[in-house]
Each structure stands twice: as structure tokens, then as C-alpha cells.
Residue, then its C-alpha position, 0 to 999 in steps of 0.5 A: x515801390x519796394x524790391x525784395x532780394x531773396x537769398x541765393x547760392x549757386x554752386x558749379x564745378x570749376x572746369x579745367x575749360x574755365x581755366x588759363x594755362x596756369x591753372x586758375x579761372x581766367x579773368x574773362x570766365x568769371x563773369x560767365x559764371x556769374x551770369x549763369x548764376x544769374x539765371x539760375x537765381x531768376x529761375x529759382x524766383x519762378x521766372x521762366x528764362x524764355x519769356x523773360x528774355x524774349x517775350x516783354x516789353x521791359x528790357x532789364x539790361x545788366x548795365x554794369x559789373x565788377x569783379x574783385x579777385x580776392x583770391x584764384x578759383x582752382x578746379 
């Protein structure tokens, strides 16, 4: 079957919540951010969160992730 990607941008502001001691955004927050950025792509797709989470029978875990930290994200 085909499985079309469409493009998508997600800004958010960086918090200072987001970040460790030295200022830059701690490891463990990166992924949050993408998976906020996550929901936000299926909402933009018109999926509504709620249904999609809850009220299926077909369960679409996120069954791996990686980060490569090219460079630190600073608020």
C-alpha cells in the first residue's frame, strides 16, 4: 500500500523548565519535544488525539528513537 509523508514544521519555545544547570536542554527533554511535535504533525493531518489514542483497535507504538545532538538548544 503506499504511505504518503507530508511536510511539517514545528516551532516551540525553548524553556528555561527545559534545560539543566548549564543552560542547554537536557538530554532526556529532547525527546518530549519530539513527541509533542509528534502530536502536533497528527493533529495538523486531521487526527483527532483522542480517538486516536483511545478509542482504536490499532495500536501504533513509537517503537524506537534516536537523537544526534548536532549542537545544544539554548532558550
Amino acid at each position: 500500500y503506499l504511505v504518503r509523508s507530508m511536510p511539517f514544521n514545528y516551532q516551540r519555545t525553548v524553556r528555561f523548565a527545559d534545560t539543566d544547570a548549564a543552560g542547554v536542554v537536557f538530554f532526556a527533554n529532547y525527546l518530549a519535544i519530539c513527541h509533542e511535535a509528534y502530536e502536533a504533525s497528527l493533529e495538523a493531518g486531521g487526527i483527532e488525539l483522542q480517538t486516536f489514542f483511545r478509542k482504536t483497535d490499532v495500536v501504533i507504538p513509537i517503537a524506537r528513537s534516536e537523537v544526534e545532538y548536532l549542537r545544544p538548544l539554548f532558550p
